[in-house]
N, C-alpha and C positions, 0 to 999 in steps of 0.2 A: 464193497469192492472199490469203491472210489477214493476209498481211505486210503488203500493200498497201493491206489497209482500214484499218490499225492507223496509216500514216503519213500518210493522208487524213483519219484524225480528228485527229492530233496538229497537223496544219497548221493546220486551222480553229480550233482553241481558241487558239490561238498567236496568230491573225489577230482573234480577238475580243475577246483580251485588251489587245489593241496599243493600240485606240482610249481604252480606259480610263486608258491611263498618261499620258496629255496632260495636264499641269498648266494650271491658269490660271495667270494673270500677276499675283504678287504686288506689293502695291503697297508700298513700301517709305514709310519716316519714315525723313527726312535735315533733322538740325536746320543742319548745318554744311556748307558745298556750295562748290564754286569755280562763277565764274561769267568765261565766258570771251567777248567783245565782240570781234566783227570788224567795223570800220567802215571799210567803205572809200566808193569818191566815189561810189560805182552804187549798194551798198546798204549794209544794216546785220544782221548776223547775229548773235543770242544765244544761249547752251549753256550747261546748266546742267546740273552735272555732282559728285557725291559726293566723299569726300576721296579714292577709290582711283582716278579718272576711270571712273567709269561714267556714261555721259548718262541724267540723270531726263528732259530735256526741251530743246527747242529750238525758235525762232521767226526771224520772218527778217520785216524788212518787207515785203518783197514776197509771204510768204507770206500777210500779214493782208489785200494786197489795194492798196497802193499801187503804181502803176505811174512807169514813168519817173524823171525828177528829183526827186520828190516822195518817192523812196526812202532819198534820203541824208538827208533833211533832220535834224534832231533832235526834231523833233515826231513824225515817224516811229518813231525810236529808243527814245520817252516808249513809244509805242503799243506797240511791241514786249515790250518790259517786261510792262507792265499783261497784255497778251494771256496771255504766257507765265506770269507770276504766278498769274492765274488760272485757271488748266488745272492748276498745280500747289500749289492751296492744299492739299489731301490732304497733301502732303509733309510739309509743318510746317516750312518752310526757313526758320530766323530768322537767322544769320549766314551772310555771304558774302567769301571774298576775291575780288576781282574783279582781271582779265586783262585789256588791253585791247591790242588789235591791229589797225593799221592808222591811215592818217590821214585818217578823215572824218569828220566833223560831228557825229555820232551819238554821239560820243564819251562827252562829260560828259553828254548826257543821257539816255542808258541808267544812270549812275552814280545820277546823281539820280533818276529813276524806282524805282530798288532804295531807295531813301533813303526817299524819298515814302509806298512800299508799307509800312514800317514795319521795313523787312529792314535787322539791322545791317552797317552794308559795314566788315569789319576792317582789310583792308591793300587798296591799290590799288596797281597793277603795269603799266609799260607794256611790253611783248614784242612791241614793233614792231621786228620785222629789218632793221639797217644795214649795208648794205655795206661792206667794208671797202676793197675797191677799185676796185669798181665794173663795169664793162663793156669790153673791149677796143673802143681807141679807131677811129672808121672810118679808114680808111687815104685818104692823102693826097691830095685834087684834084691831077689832072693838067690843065693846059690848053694 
């Protein structure tokens, strides 16, 4: 029996110490960051991301609240920016190479809004995927 008191106390202290080990969530300072633009024709998504790709932060038009066709537009894309900027002034984000992917609208003025905010954009890169040969073609009307 005394075995069993001795492994009923070692549990609880175990179980008490557990909750203290939880870290908060340190906020990191990233001077230098990739910044990666997905604009396609429905929306516009932005991710902002460290030199190792860890995400500090991401915004998405539709996330700020535009609905419909009013998501692709480039005024949209402005907005997205500015939103995400500001949620991550804590960072210190002063250089960006920027990524850009996809063919909508949002494009250049996601670019320019990082330009605007005062962030220097260093290289700009377009990693929109082309096919190389496409789709197998449908097969032939019979009539």
């Amino acid at each position: 029996m005394p075995t069993s008191t001795k492994t009923k106390t070692s549990v609880a202290t175990t179980a008490e110490t557990a909750p203290s080990k939880r870290s908060r969530k340190v906020r990191r300072s990233v001077s230098h960051g990739r910044v990666f633009v997905l604009a396609t024709y429905n929306n516009t998504i932005v991710t902002i991301t460290d030199k190792s790709g860890d995400t500090i932060g991401w915004s998405s038009s539709g996330a700020i609240g535009f609905k419909g066709a009013k998501k692709s537009t480039p005024y949209a894309a402005g907005q997205v920016v500015h939103s995400l900027m500001d949620r991550l002034e804590a960072v210190g984000l002063r250089e960006v190479d920027v990524f850009i992917k996809g063919i909508g609208s949002g494009r250049e003025a996601a670019v320019r809004a990082f330009q605007a905010r005062g962030v220097n954009v260093l290289t700009i890169k377009d990693v929109t995927p082309i096919p190389h040969n496409g789709v197998r073609p449908k097969k032939q009307r019979r009539v």
